[in-house]
C-alpha positions, 0 to 999 in steps of 0.5 A, a space after each residue: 500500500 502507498 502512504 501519501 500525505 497531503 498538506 493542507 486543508 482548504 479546497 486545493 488540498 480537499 480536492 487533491 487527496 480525493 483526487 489521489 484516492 480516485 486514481 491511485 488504488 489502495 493509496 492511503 492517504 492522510 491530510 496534515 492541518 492545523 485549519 479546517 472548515 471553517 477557519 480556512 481561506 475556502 470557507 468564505 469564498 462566494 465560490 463562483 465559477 469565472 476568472 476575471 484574470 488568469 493566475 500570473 505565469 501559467 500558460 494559456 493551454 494549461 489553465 484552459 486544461 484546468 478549467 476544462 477538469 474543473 468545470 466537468 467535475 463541478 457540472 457533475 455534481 449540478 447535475 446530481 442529487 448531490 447539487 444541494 448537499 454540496 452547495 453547487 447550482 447555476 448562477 448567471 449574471 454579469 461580469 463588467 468593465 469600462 478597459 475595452 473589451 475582452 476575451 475571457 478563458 472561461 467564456 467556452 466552459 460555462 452554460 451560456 456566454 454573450 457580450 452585454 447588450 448596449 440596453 444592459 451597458 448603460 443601465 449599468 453604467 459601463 462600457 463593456 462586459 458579459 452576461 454568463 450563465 455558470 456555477 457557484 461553488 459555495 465553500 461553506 458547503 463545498 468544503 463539508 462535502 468533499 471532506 466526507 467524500 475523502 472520509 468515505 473513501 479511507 481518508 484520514 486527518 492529522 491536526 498538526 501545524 508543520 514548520 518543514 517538510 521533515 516535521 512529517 516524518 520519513 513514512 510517506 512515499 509521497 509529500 503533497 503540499 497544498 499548504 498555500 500561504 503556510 508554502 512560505 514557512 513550509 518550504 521557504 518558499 518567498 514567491 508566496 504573499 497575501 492577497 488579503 480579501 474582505 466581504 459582507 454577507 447580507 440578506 437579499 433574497 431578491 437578488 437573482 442575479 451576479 455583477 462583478 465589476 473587475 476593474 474595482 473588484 466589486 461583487 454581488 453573488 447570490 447563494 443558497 442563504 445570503 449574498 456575498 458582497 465584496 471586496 478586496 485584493 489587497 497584495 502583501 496585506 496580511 491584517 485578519 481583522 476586518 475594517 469597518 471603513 473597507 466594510 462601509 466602502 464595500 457597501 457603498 460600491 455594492 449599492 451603486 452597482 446594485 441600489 436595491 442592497 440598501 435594503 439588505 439585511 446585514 448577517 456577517 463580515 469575512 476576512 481571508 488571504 488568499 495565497 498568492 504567488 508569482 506564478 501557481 506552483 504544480 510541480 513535482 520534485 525530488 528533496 533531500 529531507 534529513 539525508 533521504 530523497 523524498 518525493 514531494 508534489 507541490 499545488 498552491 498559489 492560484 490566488 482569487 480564483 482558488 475555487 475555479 481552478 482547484 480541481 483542474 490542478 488537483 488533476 495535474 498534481 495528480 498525474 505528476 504524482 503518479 508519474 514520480 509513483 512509477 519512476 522508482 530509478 529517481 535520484 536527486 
């Protein structure tokens, strides 16, 4: 039996080890955390399946490869009975800009794409954008989800907070990091930095679409309990406590975007940094950790778009990890 362990908790890590459970027979496989749920960055997410920017540094052809992986397996869930449970189901919307117009990678995997109608555009007030239908992928359901998919297929948890890799110990074939911003303490990794985000949930069930202004990075993003409102991308920013100025400027664009929010009944406020990094890391690699080689897979740093792009790179990360599982001649 091959003993993989997985590093990390949030959606990245989630999705990685029930890869690896699906696809390596009799592969045991342990997660090491010291955050779960409800305390990871994946919680808060609103969780919407589009990418207003792809991540820094990776190729056009591999992130459409992501997308691609991710959006089957989440529009396999939206077709189950499994839709509620996992917080799963189809959203449309608008996505906005005034910077002239654009050619979004996500546009060919979604239900539906169209460029705004000039009637749309100046009810709105801007000058370009799209009207898509796609999926929202809400963490705080997602996350309870595929944890018990991970139980139920042999999965296990270690609550343990790492300071290196050798804290793990030598009894692994395998090390997956998808330890995201913990990358930095992890494995010196210095690329890696915050991208510190705020947003608002309220109560606003007559919202039934999504807006998402990029340019200012304001959002209104219907769920199944409450609407998200947002937000911030505030690079190198690693203050967790939340601004009551950034939360009066949050509803203030939210309301110019949508004035009826006005009227929406506060429930909480959501602070997260999401890890960001030069370019995402997938990659495998031979380390050399207390004088033995060990075979150690890497997955972080997708930044925003965490949600859309983490089970596509769950699948790489995977297939890498079999790759480096049969090639037993690998040296450092």
């Amino acid at each position: 039996m091959v003993r993989i362990a997985v590093i990390g908790a949030g959606i990245v890590g989630l999705s990685t080890a029930v890869n690896i459970q699906r696809k390596i027979d009799g592969a045991e496989v342990i997660i090491y955390a010291d955050k779960f749920g409800v305390d990871t960055t994946s919680d808060g997410a609103a969780g919407i399946f589009l990418m207003a920017q792809p991540p820094p540094g990776v190729p056009d052809d591999i992130v459409k490869l992501w997308l691609g992986e991710g959006w089957k397996h989440y529009d396999s869930i939206a077709s189950s009975a499994e839709a509620s449970s996992a917080g799963i189901h189809v959203l449309s919307g608008y996505v906005l800009y005034n910077d002239g117009p654009k050619d979004p990678l996500y546009k060919d995997y979604v239900y539906h794409y169209r460029n705004c109608t000039d009637k749309e555009l100046q009810k709105m007030g801007f000058k370009y954008g799209e009207f898509a239908t796609t999926l929202i992928v809400e963490g705080r359901r997602y996350l309870p989800w595929i944890t018990k998919e991970f139980i139920k297929n042999g999965g296990k948890f270690v609550k343990k907070r790492l300071s290196t890799l050798g804290d793990i110990g030598d009894s692994y074939e395998i090390i997956v990091n998808c330890s995201g911003l913990g990358s930095r303490e992890l494995v010196g990794d210095a690329k890696t930095y915050p991208i510190r985000g705020q947003v608002i949930r309220v109560k606003a069930p007559w919202v039934k679409h999504f807006y998402y202004d990029t340019q200012n990075v304001v959002y209104v993003i219907p769920g199944v309990d409450n609407v998200t409102l947002g937000g911030t991308k505030l690079v190198g920013d690693e203050d967790k406590v939340v601004r009551v100025e950034t939360r009066d400027e949050i509803l203030q664009n939210c309301c110019t975007l949508v004035p009826s929010l006005a009227k929406a009944d506060f429930q909480w406020d959501w602070v997260g940094q999401r890890p960001g990094r030069s370019t995402a890391r997938v990659e495998a690699q031979i380390v050399n950790i207390n004088g033995k080689a060990q075979k150690v897979v890497h997955n972080y740093g997708h930044g925003a778009v965490g949600i859309t792009l983490s089970w596509g790179s769950a699948v790489h990360a995977t297939n890498l990890l079999k790759t480096l599982l049969s090639n037993t001649n690998a040296k450092l």
